[in-house]
C-alpha positions in Angstrom: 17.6 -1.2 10.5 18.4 -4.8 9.7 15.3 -6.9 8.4 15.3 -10.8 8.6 14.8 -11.4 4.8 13.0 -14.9 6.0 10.3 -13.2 7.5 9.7 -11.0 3.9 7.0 -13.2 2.2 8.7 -11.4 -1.3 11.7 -13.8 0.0 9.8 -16.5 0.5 8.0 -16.5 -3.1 10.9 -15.9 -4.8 12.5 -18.8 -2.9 9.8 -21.5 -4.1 10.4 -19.6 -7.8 13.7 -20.6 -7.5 12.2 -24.1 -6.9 10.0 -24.3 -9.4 13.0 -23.4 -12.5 15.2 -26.1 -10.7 12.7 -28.4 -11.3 11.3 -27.2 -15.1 15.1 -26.8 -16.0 15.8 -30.3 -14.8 13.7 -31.6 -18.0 15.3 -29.6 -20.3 18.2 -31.5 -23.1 21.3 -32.4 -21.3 22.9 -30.0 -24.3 21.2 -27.0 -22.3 23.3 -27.5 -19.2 25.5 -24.9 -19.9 23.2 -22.4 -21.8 20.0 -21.8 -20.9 19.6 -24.4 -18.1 22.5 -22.7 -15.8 21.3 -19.2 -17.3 17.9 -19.7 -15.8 19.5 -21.2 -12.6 21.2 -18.1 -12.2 18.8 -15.6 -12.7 16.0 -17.2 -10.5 18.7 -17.7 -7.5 19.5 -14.0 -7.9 15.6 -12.7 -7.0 16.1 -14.1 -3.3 19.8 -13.6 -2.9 19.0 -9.6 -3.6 16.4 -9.8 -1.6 18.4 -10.7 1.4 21.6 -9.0 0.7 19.3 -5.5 0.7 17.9 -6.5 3.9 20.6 -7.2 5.5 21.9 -3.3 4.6 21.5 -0.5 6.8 19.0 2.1 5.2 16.2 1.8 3.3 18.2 3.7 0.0 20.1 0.3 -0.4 17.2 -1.7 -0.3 15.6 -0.2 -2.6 19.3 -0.5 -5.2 19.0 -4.6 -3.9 15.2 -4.9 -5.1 16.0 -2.9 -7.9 18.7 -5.6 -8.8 16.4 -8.3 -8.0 13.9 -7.2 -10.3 16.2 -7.2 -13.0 16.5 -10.5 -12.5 12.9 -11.1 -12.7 13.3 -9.5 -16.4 15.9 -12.0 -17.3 14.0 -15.0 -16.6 11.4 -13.7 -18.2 13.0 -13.3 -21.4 14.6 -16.8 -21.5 11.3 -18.3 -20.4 
């Protein structure tokens, strides 16, 4: 069963996450760019792209692998924050 990730509000909060690091990473030193800034970047845009591949699978087993994935993510950021 395919699920419209748009209409998951976990999508849609980690879609305005994603926002919110573009915008706190935009202040950091230009020196960053490549480290921690695109590091971040990464990691945040990961959480909803996940999110959407899993939904987009067939069964709820690969969901739960996606989400999974996604919340590793989550870890990430949260160590380099």
């Amino acid at each position: 069963m395919q699920r419209n990730h748009k209409d998951l509000r976990v999508w849609q909060v980690a879609m305005r996450l994603v926002q919110e690091i573009y915008t706190l990473t935009s202040a950091f030193p230009k020196e960053e760019l490549f480290g921690l800034t695109s590091q971040m970047r990464r990691a945040a845009v990961s959480v909803p792209s996940n999110i959407a591949e899993g939904s987009a699978r067939n069964g709820t087993k690969e969901l739960i692998h996606f989400l999974s994935i996604a919340s590793g993510s989550l870890s990430e950021l949260d160590t380099q924050n």
